[in-house]
TIVO-2410 file (N, C-alpha, C; in nm, 3 decimals):
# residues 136
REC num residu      c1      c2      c3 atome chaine
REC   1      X  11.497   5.616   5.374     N      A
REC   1      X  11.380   5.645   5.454    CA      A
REC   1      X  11.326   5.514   5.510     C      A
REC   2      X  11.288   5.502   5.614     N      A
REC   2      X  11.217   5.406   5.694    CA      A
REC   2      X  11.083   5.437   5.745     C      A
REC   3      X  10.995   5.348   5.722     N      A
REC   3      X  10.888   5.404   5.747    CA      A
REC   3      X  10.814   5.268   5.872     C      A
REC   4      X  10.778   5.337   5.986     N      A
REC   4      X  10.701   5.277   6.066    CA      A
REC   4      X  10.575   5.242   6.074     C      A
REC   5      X  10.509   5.150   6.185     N      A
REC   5      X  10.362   5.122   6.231    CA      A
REC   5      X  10.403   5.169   6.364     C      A
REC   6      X  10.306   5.268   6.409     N      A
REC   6      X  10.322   5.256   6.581    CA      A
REC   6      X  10.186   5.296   6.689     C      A
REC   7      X  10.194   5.265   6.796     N      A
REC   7      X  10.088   5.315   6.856    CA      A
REC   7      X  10.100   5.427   6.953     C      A
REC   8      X  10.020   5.524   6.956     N      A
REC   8      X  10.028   5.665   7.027    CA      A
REC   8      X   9.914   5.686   7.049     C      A
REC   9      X   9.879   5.722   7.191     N      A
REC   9      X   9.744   5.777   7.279    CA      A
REC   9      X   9.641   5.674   7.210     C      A
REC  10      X   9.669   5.527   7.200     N      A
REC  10      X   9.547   5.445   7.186    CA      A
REC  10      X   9.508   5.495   7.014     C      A
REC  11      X   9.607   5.468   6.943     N      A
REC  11      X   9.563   5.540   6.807    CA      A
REC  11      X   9.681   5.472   6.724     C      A
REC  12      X   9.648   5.373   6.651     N      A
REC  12      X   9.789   5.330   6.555    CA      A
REC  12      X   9.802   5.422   6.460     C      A
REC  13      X   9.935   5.435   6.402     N      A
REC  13      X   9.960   5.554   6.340    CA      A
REC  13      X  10.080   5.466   6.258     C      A
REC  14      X  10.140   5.566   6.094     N      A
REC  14      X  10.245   5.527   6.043    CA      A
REC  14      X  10.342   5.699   6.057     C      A
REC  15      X  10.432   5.637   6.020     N      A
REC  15      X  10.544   5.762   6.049    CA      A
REC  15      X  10.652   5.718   5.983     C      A
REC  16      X  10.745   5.827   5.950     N      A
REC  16      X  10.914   5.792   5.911    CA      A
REC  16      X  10.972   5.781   6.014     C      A
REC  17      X  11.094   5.668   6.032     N      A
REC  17      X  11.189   5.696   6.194    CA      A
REC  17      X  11.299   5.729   6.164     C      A
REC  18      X  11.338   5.852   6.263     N      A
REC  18      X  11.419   5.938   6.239    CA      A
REC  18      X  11.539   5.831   6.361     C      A
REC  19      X  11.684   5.892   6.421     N      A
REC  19      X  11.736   5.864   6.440    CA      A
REC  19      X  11.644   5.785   6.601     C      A
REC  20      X  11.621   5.863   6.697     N      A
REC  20      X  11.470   5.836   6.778    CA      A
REC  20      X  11.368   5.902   6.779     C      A
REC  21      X  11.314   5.953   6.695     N      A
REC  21      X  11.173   5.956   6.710    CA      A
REC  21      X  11.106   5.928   6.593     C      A
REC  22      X  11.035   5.971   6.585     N      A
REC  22      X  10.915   5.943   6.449    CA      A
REC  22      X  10.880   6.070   6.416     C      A
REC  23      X  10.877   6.101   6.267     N      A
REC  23      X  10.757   6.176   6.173    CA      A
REC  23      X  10.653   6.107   6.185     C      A
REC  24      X  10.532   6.171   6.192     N      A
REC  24      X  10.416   6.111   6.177    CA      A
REC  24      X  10.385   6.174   6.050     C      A
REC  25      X  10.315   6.073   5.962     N      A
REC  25      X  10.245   6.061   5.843    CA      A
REC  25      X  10.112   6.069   5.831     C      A
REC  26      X  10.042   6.158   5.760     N      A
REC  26      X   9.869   6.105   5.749    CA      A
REC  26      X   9.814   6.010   5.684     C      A
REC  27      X   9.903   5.890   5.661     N      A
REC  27      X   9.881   5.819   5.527    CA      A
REC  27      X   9.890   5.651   5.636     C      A
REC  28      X   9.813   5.629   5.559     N      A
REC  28      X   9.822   5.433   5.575    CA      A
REC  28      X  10.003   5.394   5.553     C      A
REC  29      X  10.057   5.274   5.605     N      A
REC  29      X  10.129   5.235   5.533    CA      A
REC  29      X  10.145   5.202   5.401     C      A
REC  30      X  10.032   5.148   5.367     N      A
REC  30      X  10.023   5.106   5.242    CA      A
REC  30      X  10.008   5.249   5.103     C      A
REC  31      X   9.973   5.356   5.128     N      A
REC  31      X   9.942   5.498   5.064    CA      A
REC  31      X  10.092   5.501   5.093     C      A
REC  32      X  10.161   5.487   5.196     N      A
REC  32      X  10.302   5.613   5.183    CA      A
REC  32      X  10.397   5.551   5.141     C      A
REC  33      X  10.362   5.376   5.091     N      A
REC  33      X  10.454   5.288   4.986    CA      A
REC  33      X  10.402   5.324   4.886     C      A
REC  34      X  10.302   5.378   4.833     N      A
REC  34      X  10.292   5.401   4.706    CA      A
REC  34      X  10.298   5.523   4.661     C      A
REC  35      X  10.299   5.625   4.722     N      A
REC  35      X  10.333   5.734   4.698    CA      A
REC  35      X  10.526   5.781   4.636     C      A
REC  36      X  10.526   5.884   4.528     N      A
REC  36      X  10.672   5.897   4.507    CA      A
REC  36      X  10.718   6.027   4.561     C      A
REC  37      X  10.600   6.120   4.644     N      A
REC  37      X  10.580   6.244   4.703    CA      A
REC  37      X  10.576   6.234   4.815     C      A
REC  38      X  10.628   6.134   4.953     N      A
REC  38      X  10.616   6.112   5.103    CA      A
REC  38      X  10.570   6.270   5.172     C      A
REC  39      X  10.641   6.383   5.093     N      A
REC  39      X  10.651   6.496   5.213    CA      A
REC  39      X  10.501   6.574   5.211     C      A
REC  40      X  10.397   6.539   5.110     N      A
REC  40      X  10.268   6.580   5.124    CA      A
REC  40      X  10.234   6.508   5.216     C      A
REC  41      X  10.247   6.380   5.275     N      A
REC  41      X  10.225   6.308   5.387    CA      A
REC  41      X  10.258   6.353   5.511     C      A
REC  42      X  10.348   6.455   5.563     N      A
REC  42      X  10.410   6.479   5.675    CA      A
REC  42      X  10.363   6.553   5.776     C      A
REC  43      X  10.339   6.530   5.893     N      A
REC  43      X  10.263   6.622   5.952    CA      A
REC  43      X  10.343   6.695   6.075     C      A
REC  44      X  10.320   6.796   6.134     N      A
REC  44      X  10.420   6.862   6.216    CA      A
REC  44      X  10.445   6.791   6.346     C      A
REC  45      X  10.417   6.657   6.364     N      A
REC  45      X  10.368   6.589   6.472    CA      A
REC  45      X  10.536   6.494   6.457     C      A
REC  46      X  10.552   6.497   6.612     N      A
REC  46      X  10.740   6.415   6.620    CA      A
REC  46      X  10.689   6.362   6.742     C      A
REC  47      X  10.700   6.212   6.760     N      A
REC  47      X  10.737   6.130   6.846    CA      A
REC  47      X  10.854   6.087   6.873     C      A
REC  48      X  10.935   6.059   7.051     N      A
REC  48      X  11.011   6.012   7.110    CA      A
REC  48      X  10.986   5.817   7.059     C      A
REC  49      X  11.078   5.758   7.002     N      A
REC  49      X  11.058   5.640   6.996    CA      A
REC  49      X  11.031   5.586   7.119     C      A
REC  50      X  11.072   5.643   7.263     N      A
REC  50      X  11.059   5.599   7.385    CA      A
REC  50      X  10.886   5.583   7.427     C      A
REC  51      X  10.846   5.677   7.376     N      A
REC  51      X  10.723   5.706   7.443    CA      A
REC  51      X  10.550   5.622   7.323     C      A
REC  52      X  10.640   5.538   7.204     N      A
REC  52      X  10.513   5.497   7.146    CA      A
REC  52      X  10.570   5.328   7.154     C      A
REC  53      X  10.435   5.259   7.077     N      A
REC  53      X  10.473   5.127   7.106    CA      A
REC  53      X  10.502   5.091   6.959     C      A
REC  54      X  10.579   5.071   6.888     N      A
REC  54      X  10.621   4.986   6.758    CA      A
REC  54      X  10.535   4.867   6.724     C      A
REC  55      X  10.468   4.916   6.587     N      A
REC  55      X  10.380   4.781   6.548    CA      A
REC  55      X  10.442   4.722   6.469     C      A
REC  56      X  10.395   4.601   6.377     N      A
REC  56      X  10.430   4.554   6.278    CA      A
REC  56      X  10.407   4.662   6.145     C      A
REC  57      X  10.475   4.629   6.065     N      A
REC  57      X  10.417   4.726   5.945    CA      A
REC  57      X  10.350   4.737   5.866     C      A
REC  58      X  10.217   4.637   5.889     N      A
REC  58      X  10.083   4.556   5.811    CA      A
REC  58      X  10.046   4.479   5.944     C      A
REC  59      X   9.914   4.449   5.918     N      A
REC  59      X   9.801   4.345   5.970    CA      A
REC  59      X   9.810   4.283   5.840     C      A
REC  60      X   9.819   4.170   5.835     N      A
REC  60      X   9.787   4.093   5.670    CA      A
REC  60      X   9.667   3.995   5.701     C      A
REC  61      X   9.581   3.991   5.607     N      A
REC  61      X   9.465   3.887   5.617    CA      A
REC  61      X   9.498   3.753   5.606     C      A
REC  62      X   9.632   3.718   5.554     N      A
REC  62      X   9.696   3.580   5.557    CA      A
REC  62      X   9.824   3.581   5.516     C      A
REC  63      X   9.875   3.489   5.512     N      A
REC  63      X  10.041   3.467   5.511    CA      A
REC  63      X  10.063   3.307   5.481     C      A
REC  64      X  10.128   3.331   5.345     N      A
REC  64      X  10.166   3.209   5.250    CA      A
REC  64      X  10.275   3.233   5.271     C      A
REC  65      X  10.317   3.054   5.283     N      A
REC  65      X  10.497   3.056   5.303    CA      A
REC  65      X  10.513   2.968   5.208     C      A
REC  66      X  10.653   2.966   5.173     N      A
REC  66      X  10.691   2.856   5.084    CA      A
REC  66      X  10.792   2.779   5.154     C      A
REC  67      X  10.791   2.691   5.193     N      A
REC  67      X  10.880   2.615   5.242    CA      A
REC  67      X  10.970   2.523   5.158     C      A
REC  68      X  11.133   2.480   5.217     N      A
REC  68      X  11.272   2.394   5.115    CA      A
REC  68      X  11.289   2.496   5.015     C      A
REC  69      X  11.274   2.620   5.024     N      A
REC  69      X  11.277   2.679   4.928    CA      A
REC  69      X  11.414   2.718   4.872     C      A
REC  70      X  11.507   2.710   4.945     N      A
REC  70      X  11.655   2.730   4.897    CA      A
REC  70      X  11.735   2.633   4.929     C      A
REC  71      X  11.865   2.589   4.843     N      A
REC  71      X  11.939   2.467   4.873    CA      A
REC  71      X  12.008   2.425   5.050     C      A
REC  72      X  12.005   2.542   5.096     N      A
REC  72      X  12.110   2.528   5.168    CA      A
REC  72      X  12.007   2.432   5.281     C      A
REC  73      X  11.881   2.493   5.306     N      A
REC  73      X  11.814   2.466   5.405    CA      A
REC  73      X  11.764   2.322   5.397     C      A
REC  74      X  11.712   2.260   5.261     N      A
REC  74      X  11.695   2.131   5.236    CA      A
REC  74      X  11.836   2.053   5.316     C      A
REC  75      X  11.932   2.130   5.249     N      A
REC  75      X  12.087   2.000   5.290    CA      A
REC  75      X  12.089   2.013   5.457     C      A
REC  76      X  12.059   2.128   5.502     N      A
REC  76      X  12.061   2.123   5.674    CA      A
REC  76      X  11.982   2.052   5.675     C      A
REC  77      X  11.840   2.048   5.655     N      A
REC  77      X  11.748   1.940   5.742    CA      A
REC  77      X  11.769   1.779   5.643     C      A
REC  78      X  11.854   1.802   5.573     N      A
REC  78      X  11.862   1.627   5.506    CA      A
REC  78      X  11.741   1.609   5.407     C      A
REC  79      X  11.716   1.654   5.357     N      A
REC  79      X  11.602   1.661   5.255    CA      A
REC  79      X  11.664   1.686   5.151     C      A
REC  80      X  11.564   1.622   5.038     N      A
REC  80      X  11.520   1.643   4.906    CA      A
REC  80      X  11.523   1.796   4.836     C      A
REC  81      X  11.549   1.827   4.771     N      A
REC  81      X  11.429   2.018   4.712    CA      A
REC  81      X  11.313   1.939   4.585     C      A
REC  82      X  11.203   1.945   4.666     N      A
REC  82      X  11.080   1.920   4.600    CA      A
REC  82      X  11.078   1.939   4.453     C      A
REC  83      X  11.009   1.871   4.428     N      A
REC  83      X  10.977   1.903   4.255    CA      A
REC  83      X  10.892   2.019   4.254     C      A
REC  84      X  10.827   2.049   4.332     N      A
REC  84      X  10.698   2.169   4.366    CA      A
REC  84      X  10.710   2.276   4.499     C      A
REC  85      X  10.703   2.384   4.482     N      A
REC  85      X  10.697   2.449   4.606    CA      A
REC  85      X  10.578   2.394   4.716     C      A
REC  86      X  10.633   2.376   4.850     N      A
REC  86      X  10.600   2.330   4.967    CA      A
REC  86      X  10.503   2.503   5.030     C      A
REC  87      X  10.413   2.449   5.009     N      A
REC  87      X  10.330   2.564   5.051    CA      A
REC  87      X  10.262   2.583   5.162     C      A
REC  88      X  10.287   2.623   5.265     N      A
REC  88      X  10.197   2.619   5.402    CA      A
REC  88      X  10.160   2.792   5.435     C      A
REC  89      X  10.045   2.761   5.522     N      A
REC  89      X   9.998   2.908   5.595    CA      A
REC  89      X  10.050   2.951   5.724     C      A
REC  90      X  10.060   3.044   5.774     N      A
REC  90      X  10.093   3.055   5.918    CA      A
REC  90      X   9.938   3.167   5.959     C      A
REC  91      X   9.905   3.156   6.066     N      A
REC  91      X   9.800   3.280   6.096    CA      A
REC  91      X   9.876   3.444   6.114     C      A
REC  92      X   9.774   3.538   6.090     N      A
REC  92      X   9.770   3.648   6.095    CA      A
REC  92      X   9.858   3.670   6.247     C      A
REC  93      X   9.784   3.630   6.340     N      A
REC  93      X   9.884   3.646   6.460    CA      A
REC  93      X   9.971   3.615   6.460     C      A
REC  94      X  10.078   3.547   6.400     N      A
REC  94      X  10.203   3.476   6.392    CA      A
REC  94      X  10.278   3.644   6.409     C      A
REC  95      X  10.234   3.727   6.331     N      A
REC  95      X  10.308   3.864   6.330    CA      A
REC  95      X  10.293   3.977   6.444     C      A
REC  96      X  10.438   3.996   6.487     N      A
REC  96      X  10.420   4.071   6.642    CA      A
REC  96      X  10.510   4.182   6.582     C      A
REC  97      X  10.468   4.313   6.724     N      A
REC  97      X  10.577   4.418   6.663    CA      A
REC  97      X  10.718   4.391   6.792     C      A
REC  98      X  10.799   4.478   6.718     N      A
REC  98      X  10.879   4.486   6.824    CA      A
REC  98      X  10.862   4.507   6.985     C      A
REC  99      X  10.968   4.427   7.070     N      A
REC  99      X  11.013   4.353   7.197    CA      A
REC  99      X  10.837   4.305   7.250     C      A
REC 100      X  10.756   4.252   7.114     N      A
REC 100      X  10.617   4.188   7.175    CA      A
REC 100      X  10.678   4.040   7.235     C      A
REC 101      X  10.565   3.974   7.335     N      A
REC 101      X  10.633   3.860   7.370    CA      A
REC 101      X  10.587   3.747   7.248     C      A
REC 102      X  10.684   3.631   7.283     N      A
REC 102      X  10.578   3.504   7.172    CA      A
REC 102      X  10.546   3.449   7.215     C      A
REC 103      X  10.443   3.396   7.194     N      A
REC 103      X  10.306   3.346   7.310    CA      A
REC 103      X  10.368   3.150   7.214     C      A
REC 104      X  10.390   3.105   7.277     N      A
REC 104      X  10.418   2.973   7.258    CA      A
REC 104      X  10.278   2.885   7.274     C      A
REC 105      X  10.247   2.828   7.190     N      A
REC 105      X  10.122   2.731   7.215    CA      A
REC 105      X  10.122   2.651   7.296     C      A
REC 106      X  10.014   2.588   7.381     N      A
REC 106      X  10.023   2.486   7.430    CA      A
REC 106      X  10.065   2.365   7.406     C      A
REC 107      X  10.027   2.340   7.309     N      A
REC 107      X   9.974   2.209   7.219    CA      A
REC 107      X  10.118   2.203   7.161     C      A
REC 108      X  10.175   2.268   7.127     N      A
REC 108      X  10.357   2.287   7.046    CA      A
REC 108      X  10.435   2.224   7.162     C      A
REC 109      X  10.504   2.117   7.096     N      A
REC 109      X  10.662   2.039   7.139    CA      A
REC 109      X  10.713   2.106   7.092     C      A
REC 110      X  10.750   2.197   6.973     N      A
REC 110      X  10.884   2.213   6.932    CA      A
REC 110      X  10.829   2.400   6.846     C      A
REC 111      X  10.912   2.489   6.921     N      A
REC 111      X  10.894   2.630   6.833    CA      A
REC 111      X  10.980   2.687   6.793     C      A
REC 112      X  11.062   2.684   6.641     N      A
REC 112      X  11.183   2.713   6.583    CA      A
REC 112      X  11.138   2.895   6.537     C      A
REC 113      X  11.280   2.934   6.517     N      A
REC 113      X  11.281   3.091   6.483    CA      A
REC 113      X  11.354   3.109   6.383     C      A
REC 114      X  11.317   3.158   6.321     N      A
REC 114      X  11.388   3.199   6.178    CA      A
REC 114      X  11.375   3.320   6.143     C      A
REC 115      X  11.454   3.358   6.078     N      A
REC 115      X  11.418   3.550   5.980    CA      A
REC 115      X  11.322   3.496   5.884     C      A
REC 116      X  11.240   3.550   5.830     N      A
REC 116      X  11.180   3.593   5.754    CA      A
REC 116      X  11.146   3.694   5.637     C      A
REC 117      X  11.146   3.658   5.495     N      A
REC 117      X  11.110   3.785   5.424    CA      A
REC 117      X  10.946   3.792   5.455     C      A
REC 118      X  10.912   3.911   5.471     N      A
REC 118      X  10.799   3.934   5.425    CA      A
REC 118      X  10.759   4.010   5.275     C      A
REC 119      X  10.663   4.012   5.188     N      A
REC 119      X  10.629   4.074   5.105    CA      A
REC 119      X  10.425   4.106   5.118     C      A
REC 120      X  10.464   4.232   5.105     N      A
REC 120      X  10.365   4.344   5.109    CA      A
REC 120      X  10.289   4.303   4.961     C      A
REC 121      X  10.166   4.250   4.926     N      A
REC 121      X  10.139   4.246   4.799    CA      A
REC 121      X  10.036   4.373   4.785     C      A
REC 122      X  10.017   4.451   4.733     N      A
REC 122      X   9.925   4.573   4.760    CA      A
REC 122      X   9.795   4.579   4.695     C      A
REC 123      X   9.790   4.489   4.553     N      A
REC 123      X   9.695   4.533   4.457    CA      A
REC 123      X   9.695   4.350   4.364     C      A
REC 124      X   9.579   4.360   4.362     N      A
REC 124      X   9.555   4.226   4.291    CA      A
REC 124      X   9.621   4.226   4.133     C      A
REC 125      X   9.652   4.103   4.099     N      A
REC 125      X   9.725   4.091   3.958    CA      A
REC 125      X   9.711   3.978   3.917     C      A
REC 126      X   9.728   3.925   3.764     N      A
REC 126      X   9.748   3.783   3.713    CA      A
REC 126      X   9.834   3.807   3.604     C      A
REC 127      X   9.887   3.718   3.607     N      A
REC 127      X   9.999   3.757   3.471    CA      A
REC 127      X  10.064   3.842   3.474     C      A
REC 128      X  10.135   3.900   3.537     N      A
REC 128      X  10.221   4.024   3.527    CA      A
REC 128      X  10.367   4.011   3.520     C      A
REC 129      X  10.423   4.118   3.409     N      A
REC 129      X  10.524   4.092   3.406    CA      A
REC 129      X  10.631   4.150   3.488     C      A
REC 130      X  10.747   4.038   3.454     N      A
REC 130      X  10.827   4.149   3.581    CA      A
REC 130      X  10.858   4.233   3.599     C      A
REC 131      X  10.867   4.309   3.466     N      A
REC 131      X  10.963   4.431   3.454    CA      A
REC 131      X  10.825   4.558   3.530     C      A
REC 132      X  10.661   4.458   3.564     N      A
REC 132      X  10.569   4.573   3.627    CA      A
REC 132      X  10.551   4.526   3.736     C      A
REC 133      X  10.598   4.398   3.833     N      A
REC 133      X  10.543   4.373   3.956    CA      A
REC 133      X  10.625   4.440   4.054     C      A
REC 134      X  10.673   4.575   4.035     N      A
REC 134      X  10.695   4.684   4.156    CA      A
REC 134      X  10.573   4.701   4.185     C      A
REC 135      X  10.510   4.766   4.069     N      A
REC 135      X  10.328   4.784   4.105    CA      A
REC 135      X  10.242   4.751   4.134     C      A
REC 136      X  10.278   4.610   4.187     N      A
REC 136      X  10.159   4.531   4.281    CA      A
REC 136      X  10.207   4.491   4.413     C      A
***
């Protein structure tokens, strides 16, 4: 199952995507990741992928990166791997949905592209173990 962000008649919405179109869901993204029952979510409502606009799959209030974080990438750029994770922010806007444009800064000489993981954190925690941080 895949589950979308999208926009329809001026109204963001989440949905499952079917081969092209969408289920629409009554649920937040964040409710229909936590749910183990999706089909109480489902509503008789089917969108043409043609006809909505694809969001991201969160607005996040911030975004922590860790940077040198794996060997390979230190040895490409000729670096060290830190004694400490390299921690930087990127802004909330950094995140676009699909075929959005990227607005290149002014002020930027140089704008590299990379994949990215993202992680969804849902629910505050300290100490948790691993065998429970599905649940956060």
């Amino acid at each position: 199952m895949k589950l979308i962000s999208f926009m329809k008649d001026d109204t963001e919405k989440t949905g499952i995507l079917n081969d092209e179109s969408i289920t629409e869901l009554s649920c937040s993204m964040i409710a229909a990741l936590n749910t183990s029952n999706i089909n109480k979510f489902k509503k008789n409502e089917t969108h043409e992928l043609r006809e909505v606009k694809i969001k991201p799959p969160t607005s996040p209030s911030k975004i922590i990166c860790v940077g040198l974080n794996y060997r390979d990438h230190a040895k490409e750029l000729n670096m060290e791997i830190p004694d400490e994770p390299v921690i930087f922010l990127k802004p909330s806007t950094s995140v676009i949905g699909h075929l959005d444009s990227i607005i290149y800064p002014d002020c930027s000489k140089q704008v590299d592209y990379e994949v990215e993981l993202g992680i969804v954190i849902s629910k505050e925690g300290r100490y948790v173990k691993e065998k429970d941080s599905v649940d956060f």
